[in-house]
N, C-alpha and C positions, 0 to 999 in steps of 0.2 A: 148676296152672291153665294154659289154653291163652291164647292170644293174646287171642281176645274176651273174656275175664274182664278184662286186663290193659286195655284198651279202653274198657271200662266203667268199671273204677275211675277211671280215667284222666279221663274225661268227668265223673266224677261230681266227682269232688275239684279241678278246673280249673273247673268251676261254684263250688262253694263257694267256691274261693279267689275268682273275682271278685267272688260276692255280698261276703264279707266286707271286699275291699279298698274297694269302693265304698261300703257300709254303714259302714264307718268315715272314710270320708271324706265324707259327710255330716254324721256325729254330728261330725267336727272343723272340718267349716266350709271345709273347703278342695277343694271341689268343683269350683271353678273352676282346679283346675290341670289337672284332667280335660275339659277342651272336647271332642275328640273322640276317640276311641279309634285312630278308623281314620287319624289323624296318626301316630301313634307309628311305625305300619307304614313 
């Protein structure tokens, strides 16, 4: 695989993981520890 295969997966699995982290922290209730993203930075 060259570089933009690596890229893609990349992009693609870094989506997922934030749907999933944010989807379960809705179904837990704890949403509000999430205010804003672009804090963390």
């Amino acid at each position: 695989m060259d570089n933009e295969t690596y890229i893609i997966y990349g992009m693609t699995f870094g989506f997922l993981a934030l749907w999933l982290l944010f989807s379960l922290a809705k179904k837990l209730g704890n949403s509000s520890r999430f205010p804003k993203q672009d804090e963390e930075k």
